[in-house]
VMD Tcl script that builds the backbone (N, CA, C; Angstrom):
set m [mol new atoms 249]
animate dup $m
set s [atomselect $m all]
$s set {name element resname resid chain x y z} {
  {N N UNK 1 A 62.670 45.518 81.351}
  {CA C UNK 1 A 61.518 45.260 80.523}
  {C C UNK 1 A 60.927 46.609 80.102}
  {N N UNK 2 A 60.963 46.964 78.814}
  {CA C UNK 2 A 60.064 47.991 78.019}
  {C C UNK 2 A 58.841 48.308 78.274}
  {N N UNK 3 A 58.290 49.328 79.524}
  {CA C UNK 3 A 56.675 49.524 79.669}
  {C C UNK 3 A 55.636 49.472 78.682}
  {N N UNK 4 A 56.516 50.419 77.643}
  {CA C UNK 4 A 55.461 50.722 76.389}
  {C C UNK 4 A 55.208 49.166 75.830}
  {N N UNK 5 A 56.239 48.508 75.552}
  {CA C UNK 5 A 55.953 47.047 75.131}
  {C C UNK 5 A 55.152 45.686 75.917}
  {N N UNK 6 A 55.325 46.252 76.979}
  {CA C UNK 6 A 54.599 45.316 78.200}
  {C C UNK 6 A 52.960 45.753 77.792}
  {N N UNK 7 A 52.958 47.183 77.762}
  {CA C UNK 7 A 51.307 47.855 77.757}
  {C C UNK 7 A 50.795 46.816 76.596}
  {N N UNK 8 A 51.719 47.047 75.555}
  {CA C UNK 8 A 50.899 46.680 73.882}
  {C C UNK 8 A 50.258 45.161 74.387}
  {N N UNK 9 A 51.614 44.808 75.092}
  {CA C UNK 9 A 51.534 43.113 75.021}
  {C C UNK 9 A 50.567 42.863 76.244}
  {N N UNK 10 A 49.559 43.626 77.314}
  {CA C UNK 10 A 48.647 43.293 78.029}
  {C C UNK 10 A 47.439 43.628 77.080}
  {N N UNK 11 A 47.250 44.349 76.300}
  {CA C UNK 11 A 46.342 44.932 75.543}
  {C C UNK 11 A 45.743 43.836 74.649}
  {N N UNK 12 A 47.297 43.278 73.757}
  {CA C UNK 12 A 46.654 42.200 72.958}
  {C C UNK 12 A 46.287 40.939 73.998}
  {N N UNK 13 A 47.080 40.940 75.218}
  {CA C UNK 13 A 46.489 39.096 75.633}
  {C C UNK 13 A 44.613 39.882 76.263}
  {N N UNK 14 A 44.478 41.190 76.795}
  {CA C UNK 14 A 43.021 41.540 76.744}
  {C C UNK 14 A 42.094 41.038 75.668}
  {N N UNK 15 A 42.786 41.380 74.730}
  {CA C UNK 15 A 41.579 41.195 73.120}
  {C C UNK 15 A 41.777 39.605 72.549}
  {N N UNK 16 A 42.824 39.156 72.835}
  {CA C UNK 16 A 42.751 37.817 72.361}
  {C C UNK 16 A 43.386 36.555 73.087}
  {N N UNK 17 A 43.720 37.004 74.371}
  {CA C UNK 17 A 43.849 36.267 75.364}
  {C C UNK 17 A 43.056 35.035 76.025}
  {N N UNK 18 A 41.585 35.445 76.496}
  {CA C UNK 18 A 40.768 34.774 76.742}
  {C C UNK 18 A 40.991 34.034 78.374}
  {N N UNK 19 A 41.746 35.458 78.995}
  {CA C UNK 19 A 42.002 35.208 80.155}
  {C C UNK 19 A 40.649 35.366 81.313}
  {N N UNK 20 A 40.873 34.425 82.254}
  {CA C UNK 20 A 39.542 34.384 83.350}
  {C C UNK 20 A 40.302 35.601 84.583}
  {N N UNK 21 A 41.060 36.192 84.283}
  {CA C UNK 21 A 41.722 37.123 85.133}
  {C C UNK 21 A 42.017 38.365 83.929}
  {N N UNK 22 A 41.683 39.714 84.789}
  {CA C UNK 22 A 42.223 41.357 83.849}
  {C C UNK 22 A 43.684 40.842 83.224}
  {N N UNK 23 A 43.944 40.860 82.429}
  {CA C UNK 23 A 45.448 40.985 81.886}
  {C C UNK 23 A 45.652 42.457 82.363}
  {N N UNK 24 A 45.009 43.564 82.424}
  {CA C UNK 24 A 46.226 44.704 82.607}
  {C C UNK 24 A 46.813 44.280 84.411}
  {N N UNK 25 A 45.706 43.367 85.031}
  {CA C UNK 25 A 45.907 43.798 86.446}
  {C C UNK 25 A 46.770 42.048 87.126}
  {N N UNK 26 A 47.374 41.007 85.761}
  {CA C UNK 26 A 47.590 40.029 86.490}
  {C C UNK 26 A 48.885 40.108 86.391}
  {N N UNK 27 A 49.859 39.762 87.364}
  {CA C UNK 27 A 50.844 39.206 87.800}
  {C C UNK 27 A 52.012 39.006 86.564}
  {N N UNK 28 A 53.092 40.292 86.514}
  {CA C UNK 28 A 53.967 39.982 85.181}
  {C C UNK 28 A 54.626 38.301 85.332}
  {N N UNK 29 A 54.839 37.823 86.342}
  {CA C UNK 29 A 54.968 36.707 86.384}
  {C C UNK 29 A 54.161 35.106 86.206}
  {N N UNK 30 A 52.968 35.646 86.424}
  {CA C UNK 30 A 51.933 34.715 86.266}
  {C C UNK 30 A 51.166 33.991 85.185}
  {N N UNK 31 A 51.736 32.609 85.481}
  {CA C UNK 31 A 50.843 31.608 84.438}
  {C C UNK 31 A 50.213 32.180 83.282}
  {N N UNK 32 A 49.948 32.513 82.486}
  {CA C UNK 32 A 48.971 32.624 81.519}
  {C C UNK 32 A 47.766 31.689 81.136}
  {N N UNK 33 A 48.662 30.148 81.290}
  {CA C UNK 33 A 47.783 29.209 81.028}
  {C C UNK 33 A 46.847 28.981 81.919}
  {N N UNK 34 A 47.628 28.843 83.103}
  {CA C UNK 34 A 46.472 28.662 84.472}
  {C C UNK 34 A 45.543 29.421 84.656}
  {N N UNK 35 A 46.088 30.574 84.153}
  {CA C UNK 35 A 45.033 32.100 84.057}
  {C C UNK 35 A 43.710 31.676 82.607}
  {N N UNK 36 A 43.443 30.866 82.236}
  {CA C UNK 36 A 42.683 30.313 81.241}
  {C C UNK 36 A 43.213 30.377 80.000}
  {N N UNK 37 A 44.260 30.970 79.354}
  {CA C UNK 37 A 44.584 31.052 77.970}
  {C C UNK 37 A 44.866 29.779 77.465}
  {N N UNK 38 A 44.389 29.297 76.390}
  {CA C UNK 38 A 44.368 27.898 75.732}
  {C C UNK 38 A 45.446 28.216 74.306}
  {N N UNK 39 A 45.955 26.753 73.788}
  {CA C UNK 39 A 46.687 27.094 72.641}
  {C C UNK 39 A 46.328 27.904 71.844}
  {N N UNK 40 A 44.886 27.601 71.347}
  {CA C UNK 40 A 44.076 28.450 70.307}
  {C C UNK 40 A 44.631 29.932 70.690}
  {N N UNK 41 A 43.906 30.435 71.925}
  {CA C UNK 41 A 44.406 31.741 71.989}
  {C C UNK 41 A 45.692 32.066 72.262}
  {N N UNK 42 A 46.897 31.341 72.218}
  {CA C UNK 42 A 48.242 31.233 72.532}
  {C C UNK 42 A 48.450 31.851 70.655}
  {N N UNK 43 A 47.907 31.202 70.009}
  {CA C UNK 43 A 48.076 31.500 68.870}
  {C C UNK 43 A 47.362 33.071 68.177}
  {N N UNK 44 A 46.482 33.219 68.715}
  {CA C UNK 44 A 46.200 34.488 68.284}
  {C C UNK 44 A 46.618 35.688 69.027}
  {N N UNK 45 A 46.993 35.399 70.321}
  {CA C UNK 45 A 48.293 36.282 70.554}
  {C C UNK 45 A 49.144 36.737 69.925}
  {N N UNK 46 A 50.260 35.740 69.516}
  {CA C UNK 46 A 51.155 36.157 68.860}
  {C C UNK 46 A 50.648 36.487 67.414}
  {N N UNK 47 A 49.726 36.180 66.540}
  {CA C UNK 47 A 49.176 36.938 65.702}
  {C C UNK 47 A 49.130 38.514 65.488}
  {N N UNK 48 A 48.475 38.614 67.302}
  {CA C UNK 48 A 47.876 40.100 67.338}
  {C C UNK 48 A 49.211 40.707 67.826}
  {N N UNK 49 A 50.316 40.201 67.923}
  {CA C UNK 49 A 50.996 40.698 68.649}
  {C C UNK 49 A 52.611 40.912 67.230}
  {N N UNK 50 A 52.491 40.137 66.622}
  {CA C UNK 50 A 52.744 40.354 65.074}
  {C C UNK 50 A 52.267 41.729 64.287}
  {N N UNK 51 A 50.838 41.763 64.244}
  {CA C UNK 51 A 50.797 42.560 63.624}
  {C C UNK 51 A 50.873 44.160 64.503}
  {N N UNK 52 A 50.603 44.153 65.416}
  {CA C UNK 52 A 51.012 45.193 66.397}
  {C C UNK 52 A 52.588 45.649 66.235}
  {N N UNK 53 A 53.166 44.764 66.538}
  {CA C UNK 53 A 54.808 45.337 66.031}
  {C C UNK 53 A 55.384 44.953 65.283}
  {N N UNK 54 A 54.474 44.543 64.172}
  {CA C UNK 54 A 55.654 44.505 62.643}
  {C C UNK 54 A 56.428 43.662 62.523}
  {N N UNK 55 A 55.945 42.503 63.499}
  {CA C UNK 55 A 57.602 41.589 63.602}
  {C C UNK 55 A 56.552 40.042 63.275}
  {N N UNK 56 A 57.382 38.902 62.953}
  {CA C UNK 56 A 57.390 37.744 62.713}
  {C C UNK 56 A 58.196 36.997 63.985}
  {N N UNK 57 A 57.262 36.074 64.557}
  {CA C UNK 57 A 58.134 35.248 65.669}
  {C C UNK 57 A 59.168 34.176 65.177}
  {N N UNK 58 A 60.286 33.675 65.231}
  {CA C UNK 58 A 60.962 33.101 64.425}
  {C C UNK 58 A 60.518 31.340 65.377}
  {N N UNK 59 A 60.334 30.522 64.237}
  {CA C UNK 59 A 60.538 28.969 64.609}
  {C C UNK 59 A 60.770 28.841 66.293}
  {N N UNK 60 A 62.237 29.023 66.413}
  {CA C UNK 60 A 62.536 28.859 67.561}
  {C C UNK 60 A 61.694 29.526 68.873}
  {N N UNK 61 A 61.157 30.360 68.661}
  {CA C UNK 61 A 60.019 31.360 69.402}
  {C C UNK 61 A 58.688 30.815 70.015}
  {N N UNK 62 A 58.638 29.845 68.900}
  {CA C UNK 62 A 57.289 29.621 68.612}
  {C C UNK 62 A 56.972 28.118 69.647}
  {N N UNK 63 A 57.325 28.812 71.250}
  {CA C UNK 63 A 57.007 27.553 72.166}
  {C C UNK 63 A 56.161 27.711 72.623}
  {N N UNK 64 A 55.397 26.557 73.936}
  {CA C UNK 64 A 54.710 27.649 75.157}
  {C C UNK 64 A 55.471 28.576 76.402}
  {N N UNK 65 A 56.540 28.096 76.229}
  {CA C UNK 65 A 57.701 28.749 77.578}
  {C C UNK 65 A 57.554 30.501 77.174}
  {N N UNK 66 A 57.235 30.762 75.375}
  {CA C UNK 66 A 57.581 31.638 75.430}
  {C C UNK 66 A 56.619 32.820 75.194}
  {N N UNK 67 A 55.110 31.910 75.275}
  {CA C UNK 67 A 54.002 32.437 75.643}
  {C C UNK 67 A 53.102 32.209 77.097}
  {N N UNK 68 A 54.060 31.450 78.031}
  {CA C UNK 68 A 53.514 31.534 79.937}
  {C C UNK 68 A 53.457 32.873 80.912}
  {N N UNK 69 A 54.060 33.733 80.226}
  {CA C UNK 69 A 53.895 34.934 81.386}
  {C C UNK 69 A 53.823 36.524 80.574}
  {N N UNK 70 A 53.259 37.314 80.564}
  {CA C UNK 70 A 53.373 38.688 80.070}
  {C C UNK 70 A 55.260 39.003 80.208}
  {N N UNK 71 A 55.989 38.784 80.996}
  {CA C UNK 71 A 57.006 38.728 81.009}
  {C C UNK 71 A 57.871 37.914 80.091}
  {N N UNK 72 A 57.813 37.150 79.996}
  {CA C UNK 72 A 58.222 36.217 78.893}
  {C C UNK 72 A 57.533 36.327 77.443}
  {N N UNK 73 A 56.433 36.976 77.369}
  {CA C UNK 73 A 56.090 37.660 75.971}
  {C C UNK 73 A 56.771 38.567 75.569}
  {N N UNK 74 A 57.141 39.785 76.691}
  {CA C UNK 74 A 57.441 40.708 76.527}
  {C C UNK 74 A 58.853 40.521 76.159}
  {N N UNK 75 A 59.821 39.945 76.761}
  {CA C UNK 75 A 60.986 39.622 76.713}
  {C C UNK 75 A 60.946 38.979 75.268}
  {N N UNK 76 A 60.176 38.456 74.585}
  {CA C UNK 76 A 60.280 37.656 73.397}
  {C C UNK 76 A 60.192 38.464 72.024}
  {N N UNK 77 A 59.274 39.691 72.167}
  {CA C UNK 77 A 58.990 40.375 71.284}
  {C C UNK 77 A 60.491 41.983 71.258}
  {N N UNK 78 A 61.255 41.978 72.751}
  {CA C UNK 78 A 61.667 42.873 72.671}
  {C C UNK 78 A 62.943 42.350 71.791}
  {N N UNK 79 A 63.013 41.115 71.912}
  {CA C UNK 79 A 64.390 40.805 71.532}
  {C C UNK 79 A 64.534 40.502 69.785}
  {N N UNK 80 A 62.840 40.225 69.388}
  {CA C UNK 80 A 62.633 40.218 68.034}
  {C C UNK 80 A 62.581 41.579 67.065}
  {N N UNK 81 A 61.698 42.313 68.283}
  {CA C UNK 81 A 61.956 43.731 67.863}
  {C C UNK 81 A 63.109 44.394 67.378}
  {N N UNK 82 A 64.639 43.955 68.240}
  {CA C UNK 82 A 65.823 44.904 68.343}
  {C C UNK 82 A 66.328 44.363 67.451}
  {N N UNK 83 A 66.369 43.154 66.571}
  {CA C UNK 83 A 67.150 42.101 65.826}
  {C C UNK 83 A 66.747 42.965 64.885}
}
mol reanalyze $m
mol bondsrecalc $m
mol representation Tube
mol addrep $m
């Protein structure tokens, strides 16, 4: 997993996350949802996280599996990134 890309991607679930837990300090494995993030902000994630790296999430992307963990964000954007 890409640090620099993990950082961006704790930064944006900070600003538009709407987590009841620090995103820099929760668990790369951990819930997001349980951690309070709701669809709404599921969606402005990947917004902020769009325009942060220039990329478009494709259809298939666009689950909750693939917005549940900073890990699984990260993994989602690196692989959109390299395409």
């Amino acid at each position: 997993m890409d640090s620099t890309i993990e950082a961006t991607v704790r930064s944006v679930l900070s600003e538009q996350g709407k987590l009841s837990e620090d995103a820099q300090s929760i668990a790369v494995d951990a819930d997001l949802y349980r951690a309070g993030m709701t669809s709404h902000a599921s969606v402005n994630v990947m917004l902020g996280l769009e325009d942060e790296f220039d990329i478009e999430f494709p259809e298939e992307r666009l689950t909750k599996a693939t917005f549940t963990s900073v890990a699984s964000i990260t993994e989602a954007v690196e692989a959109i990134h390299h395409d």
